[in-house]
Residue frames as qw, qx, qy, qz and C-alpha x, y, z in Angstrom:
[[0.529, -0.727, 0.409, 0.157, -47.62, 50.85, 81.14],
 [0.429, 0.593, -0.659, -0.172, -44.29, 50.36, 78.84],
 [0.957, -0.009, -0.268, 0.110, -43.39, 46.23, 78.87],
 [0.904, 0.234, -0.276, 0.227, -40.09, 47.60, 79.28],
 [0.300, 0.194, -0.391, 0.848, -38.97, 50.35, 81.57],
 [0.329, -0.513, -0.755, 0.242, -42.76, 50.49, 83.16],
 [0.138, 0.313, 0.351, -0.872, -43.68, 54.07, 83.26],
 [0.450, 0.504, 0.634, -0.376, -47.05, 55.34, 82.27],
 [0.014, -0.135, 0.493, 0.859, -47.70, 55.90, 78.57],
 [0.544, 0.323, 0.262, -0.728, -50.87, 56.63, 76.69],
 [0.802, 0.349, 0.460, -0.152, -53.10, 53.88, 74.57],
 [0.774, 0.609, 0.158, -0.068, -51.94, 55.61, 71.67],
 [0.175, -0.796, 0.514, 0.270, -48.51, 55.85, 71.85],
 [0.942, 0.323, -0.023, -0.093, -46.52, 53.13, 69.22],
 [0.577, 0.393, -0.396, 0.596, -43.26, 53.80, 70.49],
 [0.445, -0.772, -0.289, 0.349, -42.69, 54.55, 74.76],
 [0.078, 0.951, -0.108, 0.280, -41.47, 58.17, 74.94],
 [0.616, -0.726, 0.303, 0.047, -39.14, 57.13, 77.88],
 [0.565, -0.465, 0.643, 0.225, -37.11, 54.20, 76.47],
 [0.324, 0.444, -0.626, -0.553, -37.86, 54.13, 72.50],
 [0.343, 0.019, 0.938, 0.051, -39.39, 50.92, 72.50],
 [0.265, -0.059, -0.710, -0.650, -41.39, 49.71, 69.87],
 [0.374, -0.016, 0.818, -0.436, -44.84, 48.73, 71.19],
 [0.028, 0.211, 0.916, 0.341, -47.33, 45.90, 70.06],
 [0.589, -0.427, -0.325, -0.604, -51.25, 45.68, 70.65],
 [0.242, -0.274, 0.719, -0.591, -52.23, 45.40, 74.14],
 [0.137, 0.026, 0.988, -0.068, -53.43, 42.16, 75.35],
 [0.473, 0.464, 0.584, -0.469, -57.31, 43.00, 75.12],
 [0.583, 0.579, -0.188, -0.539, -56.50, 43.48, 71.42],
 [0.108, 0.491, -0.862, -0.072, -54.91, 40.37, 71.09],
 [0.486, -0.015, 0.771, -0.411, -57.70, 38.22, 72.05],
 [0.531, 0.193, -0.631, -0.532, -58.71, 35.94, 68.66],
 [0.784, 0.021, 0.470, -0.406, -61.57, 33.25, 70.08],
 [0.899, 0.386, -0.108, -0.175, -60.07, 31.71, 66.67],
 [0.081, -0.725, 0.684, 0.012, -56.43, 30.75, 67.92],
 [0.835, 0.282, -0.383, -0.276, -55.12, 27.61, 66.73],
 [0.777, -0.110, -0.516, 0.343, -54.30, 24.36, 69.01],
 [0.499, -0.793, -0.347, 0.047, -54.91, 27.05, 71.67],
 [0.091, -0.948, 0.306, 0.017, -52.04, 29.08, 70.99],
 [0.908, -0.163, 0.330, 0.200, -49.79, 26.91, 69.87],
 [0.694, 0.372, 0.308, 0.534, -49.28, 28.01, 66.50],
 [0.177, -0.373, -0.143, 0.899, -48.12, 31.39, 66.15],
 [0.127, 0.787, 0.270, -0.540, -49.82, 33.99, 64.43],
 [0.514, 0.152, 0.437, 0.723, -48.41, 34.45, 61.08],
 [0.071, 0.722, 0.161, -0.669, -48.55, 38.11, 60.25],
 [0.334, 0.836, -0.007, -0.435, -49.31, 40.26, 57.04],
 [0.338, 0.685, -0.639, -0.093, -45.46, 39.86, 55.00],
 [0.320, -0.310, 0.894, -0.048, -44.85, 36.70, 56.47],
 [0.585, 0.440, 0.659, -0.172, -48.03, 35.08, 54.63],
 [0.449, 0.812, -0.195, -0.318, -47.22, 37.14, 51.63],
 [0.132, 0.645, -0.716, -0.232, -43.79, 35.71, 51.28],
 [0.506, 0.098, 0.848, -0.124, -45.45, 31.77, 52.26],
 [0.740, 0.378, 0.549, -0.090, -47.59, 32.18, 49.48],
 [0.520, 0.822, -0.092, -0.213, -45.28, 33.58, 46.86],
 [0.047, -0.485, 0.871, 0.061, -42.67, 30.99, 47.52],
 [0.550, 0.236, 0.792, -0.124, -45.54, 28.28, 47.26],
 [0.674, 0.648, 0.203, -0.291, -46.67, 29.77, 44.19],
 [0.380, 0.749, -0.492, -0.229, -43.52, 29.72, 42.39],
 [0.296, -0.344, 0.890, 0.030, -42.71, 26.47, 43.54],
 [0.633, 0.532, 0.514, -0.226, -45.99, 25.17, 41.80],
 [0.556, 0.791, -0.104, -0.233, -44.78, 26.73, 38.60],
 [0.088, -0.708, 0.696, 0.075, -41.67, 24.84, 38.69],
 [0.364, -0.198, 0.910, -0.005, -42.72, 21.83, 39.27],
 [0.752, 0.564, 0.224, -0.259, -45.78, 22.13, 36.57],
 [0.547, 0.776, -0.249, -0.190, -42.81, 23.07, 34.06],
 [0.200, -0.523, 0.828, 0.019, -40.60, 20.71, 35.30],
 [0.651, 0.056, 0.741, -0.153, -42.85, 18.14, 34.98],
 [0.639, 0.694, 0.122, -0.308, -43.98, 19.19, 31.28],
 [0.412, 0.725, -0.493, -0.247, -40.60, 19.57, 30.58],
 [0.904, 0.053, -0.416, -0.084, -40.44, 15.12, 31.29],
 [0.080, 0.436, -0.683, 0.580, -39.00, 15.24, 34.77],
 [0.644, -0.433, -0.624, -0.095, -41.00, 11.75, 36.44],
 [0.468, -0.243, -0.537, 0.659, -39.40, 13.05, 39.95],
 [0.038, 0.471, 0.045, 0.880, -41.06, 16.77, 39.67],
 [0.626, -0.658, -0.396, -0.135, -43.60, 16.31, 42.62],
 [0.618, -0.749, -0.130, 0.199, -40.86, 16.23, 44.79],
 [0.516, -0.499, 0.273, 0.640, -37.56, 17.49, 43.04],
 [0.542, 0.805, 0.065, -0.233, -37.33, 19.96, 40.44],
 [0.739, -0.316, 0.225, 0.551, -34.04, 19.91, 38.58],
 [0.472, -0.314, 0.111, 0.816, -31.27, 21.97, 37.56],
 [0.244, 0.287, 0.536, 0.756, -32.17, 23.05, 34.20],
 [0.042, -0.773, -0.348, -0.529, -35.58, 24.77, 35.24],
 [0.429, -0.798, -0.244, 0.346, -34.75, 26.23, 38.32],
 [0.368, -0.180, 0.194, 0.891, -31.92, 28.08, 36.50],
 [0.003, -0.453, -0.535, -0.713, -34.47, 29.17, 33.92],
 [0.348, -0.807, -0.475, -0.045, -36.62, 30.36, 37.03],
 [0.171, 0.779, -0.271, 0.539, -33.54, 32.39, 38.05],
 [0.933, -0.244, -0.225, 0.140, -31.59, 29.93, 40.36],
 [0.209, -0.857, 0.375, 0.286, -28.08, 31.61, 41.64],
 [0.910, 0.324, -0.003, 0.261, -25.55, 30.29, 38.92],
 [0.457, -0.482, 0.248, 0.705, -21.79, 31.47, 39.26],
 [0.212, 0.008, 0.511, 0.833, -21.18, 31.91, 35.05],
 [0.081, 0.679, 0.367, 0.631, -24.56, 33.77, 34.28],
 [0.352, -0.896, -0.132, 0.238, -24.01, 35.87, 37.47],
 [0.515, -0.220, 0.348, 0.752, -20.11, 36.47, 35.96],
 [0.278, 0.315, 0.649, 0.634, -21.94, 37.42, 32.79],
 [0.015, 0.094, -0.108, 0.990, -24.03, 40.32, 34.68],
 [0.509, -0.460, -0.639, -0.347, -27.44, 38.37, 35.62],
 [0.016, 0.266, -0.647, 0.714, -27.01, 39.98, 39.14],
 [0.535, -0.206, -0.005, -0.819, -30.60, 39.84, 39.59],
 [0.772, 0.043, -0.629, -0.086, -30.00, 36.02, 40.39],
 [0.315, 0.002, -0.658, 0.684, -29.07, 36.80, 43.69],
 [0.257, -0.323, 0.321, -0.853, -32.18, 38.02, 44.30],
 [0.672, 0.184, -0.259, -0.669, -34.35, 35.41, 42.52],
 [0.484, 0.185, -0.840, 0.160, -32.92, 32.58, 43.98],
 [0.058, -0.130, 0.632, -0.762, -34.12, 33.47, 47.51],
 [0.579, 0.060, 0.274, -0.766, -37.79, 32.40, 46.38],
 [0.787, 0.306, -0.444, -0.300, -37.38, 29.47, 44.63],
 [0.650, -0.307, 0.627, -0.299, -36.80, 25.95, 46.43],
 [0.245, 0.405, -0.806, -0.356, -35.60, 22.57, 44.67],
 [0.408, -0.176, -0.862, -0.244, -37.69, 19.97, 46.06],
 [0.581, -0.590, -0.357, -0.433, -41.04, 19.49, 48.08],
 [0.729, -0.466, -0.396, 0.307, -39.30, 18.62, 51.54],
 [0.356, 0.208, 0.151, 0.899, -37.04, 21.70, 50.43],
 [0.249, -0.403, -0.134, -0.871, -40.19, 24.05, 51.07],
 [0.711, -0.505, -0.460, -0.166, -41.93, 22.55, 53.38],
 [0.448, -0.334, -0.425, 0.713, -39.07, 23.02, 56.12],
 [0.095, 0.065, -0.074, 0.991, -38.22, 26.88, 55.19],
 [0.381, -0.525, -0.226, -0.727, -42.02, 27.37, 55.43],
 [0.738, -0.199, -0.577, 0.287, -42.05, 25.82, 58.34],
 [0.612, -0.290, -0.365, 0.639, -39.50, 27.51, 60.06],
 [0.021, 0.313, 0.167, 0.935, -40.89, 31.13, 58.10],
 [0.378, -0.611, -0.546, -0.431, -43.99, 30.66, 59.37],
 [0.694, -0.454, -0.420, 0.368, -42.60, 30.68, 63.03],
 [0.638, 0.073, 0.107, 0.759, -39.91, 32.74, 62.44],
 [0.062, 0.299, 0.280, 0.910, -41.01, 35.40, 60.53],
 [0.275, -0.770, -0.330, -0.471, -44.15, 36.64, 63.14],
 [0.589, -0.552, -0.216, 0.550, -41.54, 36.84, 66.00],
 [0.300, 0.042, 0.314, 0.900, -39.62, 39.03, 63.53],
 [0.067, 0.556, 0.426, 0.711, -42.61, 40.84, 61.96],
 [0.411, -0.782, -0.467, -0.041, -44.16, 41.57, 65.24],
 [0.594, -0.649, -0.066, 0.471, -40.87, 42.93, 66.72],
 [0.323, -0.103, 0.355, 0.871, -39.51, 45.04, 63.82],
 [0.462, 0.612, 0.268, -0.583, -42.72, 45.56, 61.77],
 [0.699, 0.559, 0.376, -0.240, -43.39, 45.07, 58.77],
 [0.387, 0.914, -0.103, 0.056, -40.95, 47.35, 56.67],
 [0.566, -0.562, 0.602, -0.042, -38.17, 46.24, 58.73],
 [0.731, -0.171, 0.659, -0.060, -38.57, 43.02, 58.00],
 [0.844, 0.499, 0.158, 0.118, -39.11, 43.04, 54.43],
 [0.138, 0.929, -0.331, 0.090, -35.83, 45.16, 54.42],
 [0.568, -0.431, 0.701, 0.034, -33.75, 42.53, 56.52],
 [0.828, 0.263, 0.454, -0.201, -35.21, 40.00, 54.41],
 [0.754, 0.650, -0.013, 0.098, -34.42, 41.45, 51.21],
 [0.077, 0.829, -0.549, 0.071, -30.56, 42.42, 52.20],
 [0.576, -0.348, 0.719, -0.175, -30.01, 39.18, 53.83],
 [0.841, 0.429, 0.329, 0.016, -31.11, 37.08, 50.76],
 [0.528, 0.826, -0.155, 0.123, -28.70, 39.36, 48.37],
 [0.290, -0.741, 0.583, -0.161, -26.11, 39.39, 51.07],
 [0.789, -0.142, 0.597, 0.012, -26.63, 35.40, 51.39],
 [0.832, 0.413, 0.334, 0.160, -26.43, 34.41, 47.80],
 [0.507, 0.746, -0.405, 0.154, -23.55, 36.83, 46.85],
 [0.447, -0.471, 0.760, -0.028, -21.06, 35.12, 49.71],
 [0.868, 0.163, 0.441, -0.162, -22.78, 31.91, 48.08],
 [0.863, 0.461, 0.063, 0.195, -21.73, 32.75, 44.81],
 [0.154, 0.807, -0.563, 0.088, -18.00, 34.03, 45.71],
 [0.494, -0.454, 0.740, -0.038, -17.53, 30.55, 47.64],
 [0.510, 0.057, 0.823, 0.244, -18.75, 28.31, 44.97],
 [0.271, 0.342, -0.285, -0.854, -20.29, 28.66, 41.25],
 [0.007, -0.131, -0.975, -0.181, -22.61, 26.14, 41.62],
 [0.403, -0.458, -0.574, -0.546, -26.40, 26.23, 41.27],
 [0.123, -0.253, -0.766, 0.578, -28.11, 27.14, 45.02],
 [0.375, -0.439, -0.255, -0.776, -31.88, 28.53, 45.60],
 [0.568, -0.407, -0.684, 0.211, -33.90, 28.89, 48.80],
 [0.342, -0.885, -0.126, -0.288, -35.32, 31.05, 51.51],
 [0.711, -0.653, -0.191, 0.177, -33.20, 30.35, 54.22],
 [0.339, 0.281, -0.095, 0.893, -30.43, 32.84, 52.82],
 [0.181, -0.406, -0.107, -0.890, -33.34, 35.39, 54.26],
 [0.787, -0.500, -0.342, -0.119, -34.85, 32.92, 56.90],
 [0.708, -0.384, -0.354, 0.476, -31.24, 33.13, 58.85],
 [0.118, 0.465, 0.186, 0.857, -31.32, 36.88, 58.11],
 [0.461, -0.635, -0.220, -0.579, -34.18, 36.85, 60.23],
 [0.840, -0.286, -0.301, 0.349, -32.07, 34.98, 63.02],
 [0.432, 0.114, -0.172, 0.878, -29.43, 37.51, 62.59],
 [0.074, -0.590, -0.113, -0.796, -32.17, 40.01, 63.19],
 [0.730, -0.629, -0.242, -0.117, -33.27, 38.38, 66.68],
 [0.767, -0.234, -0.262, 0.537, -29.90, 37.93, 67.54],
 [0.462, 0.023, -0.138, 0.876, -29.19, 41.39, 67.22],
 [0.458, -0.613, -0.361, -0.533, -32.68, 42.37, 68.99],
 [0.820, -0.406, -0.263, 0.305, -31.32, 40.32, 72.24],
 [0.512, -0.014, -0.207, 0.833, -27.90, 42.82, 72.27],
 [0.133, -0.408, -0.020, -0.903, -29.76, 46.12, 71.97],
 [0.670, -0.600, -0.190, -0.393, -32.25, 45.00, 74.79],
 [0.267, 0.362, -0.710, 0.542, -30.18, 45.57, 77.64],
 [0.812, -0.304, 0.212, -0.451, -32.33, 43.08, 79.95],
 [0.269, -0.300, 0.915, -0.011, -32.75, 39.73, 80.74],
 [0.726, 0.535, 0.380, -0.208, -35.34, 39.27, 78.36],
 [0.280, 0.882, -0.292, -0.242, -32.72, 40.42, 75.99],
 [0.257, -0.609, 0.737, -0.142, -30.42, 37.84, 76.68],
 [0.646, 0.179, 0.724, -0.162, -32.78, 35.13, 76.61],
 [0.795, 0.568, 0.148, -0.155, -33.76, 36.06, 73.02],
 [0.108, 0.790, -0.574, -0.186, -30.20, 36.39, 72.18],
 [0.281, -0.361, 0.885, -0.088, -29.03, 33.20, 73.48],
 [0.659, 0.296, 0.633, -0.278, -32.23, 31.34, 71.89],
 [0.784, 0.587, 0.185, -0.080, -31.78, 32.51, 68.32],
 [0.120, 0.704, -0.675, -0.182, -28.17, 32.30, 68.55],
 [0.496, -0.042, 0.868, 0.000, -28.38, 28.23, 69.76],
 [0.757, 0.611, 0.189, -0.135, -31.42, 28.67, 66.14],
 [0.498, 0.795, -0.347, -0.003, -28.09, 29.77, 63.84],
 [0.009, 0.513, -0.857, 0.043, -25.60, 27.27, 65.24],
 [0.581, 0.029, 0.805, -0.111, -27.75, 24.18, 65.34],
 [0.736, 0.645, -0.057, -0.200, -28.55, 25.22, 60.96],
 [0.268, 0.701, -0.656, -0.076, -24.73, 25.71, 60.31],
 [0.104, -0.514, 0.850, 0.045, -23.87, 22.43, 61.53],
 [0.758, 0.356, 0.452, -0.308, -26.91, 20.84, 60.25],
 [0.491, 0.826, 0.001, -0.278, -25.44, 21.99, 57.39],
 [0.043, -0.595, 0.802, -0.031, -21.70, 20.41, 57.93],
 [0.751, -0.034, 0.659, 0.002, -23.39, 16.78, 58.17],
 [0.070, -0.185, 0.848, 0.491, -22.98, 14.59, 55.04],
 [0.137, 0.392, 0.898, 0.149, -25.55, 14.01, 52.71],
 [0.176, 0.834, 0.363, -0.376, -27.42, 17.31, 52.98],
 [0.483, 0.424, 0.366, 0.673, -27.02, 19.62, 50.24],
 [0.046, -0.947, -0.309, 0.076, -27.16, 22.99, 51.92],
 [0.418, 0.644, -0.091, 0.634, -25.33, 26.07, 51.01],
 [0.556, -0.554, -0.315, 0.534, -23.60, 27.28, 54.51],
 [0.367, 0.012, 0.286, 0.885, -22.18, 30.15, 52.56],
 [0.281, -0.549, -0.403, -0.676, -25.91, 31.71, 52.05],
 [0.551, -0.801, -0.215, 0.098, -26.80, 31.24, 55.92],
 [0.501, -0.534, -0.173, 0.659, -23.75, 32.89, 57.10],
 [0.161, 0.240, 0.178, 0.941, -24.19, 35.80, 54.49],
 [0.376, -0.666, -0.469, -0.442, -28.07, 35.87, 55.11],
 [0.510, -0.629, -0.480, 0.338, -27.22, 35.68, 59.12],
 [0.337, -0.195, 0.002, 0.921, -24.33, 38.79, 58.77],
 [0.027, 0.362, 0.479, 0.800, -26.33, 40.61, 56.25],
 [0.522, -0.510, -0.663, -0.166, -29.40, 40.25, 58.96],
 [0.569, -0.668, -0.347, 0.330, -27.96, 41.50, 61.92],
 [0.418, 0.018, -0.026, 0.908, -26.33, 44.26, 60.37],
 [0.067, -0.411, -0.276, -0.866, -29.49, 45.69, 59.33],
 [0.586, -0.639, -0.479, -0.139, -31.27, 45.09, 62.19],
 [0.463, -0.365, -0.250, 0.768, -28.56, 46.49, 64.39],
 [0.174, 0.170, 0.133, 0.961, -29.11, 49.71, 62.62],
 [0.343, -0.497, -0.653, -0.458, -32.90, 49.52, 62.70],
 [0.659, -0.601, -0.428, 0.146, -32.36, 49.47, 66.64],
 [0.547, -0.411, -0.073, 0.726, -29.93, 52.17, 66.89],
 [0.014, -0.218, -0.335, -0.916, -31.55, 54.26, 64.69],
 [0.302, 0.064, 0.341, -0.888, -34.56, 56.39, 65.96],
 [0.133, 0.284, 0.900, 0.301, -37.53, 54.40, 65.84],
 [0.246, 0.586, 0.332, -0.697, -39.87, 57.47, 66.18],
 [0.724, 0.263, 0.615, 0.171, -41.43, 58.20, 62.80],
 [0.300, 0.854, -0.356, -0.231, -39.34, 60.31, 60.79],
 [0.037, -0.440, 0.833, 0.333, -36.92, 56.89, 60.70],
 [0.620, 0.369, 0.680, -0.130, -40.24, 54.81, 59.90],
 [0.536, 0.757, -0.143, -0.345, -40.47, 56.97, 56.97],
 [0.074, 0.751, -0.646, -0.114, -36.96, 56.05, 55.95],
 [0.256, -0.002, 0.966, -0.042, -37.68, 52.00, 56.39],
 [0.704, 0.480, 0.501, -0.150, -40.97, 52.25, 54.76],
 [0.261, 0.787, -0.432, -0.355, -38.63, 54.07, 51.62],
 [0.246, -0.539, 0.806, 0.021, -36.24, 51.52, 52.18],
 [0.505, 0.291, 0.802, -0.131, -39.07, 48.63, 51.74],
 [0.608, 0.669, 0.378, -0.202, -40.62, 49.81, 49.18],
 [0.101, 0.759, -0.596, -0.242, -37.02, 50.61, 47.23],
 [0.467, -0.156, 0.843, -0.218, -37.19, 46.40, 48.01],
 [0.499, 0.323, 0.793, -0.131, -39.70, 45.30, 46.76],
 [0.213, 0.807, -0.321, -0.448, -38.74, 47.51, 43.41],
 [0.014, -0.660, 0.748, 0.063, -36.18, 45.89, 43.15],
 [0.524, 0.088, 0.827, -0.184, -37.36, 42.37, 43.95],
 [0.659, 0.663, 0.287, -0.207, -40.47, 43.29, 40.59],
 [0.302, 0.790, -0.399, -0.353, -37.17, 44.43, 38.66],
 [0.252, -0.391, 0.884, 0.042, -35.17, 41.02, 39.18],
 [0.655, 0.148, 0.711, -0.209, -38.27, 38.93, 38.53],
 [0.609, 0.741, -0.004, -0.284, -39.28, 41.18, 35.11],
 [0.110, 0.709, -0.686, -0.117, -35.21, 40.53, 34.21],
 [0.509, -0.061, 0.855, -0.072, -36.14, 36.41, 34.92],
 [0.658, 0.446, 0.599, -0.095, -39.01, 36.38, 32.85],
 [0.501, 0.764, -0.201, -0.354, -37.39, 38.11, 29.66],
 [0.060, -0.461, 0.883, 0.070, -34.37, 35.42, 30.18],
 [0.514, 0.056, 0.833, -0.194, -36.56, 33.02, 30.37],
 [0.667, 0.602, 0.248, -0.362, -38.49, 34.12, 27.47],
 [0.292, 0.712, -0.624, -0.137, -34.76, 34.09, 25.29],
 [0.194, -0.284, 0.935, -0.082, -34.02, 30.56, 26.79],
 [0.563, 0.315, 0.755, -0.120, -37.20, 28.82, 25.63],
 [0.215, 0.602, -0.318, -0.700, -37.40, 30.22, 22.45]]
């Protein structure tokens, strides 16, 4: 039976004929005798654990070369000089046609409390998201929302910024605009829950003392919920899966091109 409009569909359906919904695994496949703190923690799916450990892995390489390069503080704060070299967002070598900083910033993370939240809040985050978009989706949101966040970033200011959470409130925008297209009261609820998530960052962000770029969450959030609006108003039957797994994999192109464009800069800057 569909979750959402309740008529009868078969096991193998992956989408309800009736009302287009996306559907998960049914409860009897859900059953993991290993669940942690009894279901507490979520699940962390497939891309979400991909992107945890390739933001942990680059954050390790920062601080190894921070530290080499005599930074006593590198454990917990990398600083300016190598994160730029790691492809940090900069205003004047984005001016100068390093777009690819806007992509490369989104994985990179200045100090150890720095990563720790965004994984944190990915880890959550991102298997509500992966479960309810899928996979391709998500890396799609992800990757528009990052570019989306860090180019607002770098029209409001031309300082140095790096971090997930250009692509973490991406994934907000993508609940929030999961909640409008579900014309329920489940719909609603998720609306109203990961809107109260994207207004209780931004004004984290407004306190003194924090160093966060607001300018990346509200691109990442817009950038997010545009593409996710489409995602949901576009057939999800698969002839538009094709078209999102295109999309993803156009991504994550694009993502290997930016990095290959880091590590020749990088190879000219250390010279």
């Amino acid at each position: 039976m569909c979750p959402n409009c309740r008529a009868f569909i078969t096991t193998d359906d992956k989408v309800c004929p009736y009302c287009d919904m996306r559907l998960g695994p049914r409860a009897i496949e859900l059953r993991d005798p290993g669940a942690l703190v009894g279901g507490l923690i979520p699940h962390a799916r497939f891309l979400t654990m991909v992107l945890l450990v390739f933001n942990s892995g680059l954050y390790a390489a920062t601080m190894l070369y921070s530290m080499n390069a005599g930074n006593p503080s590198a454990l917990t704060d990398i600083d300016v000089r190598t994160l730029l070299l790691f492809g940090g967002k900069y205003g004047p070598a984005i001016k100068v046609g390093q777009w690819w900083r806007l992509i490369t910033a989104g994985f990179l993370h200045g100090g150890i409390m720095h990563i720790l939240m965004n994984s944190w809040v990915l880890f959550d985050l991102g298997a509500a998201v992966e479960e309810t978009f899928g996979a391709a989706r998500m890396w799609v949101i992800y990757f528009v929302a990052t570019v989306a966040g860090f180019a607002l970033s770098n029209w409001w200011s031309m300082n140095p910024s790096v971090g997930a959470s250009a692509g973490i409130f991406g994934l907000i925008g993508a609940m929030i605009a999961y909640g409008m297209l579900k014309s329920s009261a489940a719909g609603q609820l998720i609306r109203t829950h990961y809107t109260r998530w994207a207004l209780y960052g931004l004004i984290i962000g407004l306190l003194p003392g924090f160093r966060i770029d607001n300018a990346a969450h509200i691109g990442g959030l817009v950038g997010g919920f545009v593409v996710s609006y489409l995602a949901g108003i576009i057939n999800l039957r698969s002839a538009a899966d094709h078209v999102w797994n295109g999309l993803a994999a156009l991504s994550v192109l694009a993502t290997a091109w930016a990095f290959l464009q880091m590590f020749l800069t990088f190879q000219e800057y250390t010279k």
